[in-house]
N, C-alpha and C positions, 0 to 999 in steps of 0.2 A: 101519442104525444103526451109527456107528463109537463103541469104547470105547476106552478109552487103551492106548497099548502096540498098537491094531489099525493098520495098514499101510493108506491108499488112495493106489493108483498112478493118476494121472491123465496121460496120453498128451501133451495138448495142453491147455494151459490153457483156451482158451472152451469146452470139456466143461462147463466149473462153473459159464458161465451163460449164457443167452440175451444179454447184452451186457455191456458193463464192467463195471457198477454191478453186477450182478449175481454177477462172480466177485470183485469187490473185498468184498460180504457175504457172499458162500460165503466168500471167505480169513479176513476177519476173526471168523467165526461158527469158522473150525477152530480158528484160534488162541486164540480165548473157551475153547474147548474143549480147551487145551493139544497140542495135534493139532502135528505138526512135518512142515515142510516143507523139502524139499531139490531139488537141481535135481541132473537126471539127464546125463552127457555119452555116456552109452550112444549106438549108431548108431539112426536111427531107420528101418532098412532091413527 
């Protein structure tokens, strides 16, 4: 369960769902849930 203000790092965007449809209601369920997203330029080495 994430609460506000809690941090989820996810690697690779299809982690959040078995197909599009699926990370596009994972995204929009975070954002429902004030949840903030940012893009990481980190190496992925």
């Amino acid at each position: 369960m994430l609460w506000r203000g809690d941090v989820l790092v996810v690697r690779w965007v299809d982690r959040l769902g078995r197909n599009y449809q699926d990370v596009i209601d994972t995204s929009g369920d975070f954002m429902r849930r004030a949840a903030l997203a940012t893009k990481s330029f980190a190496s992925s080495c």
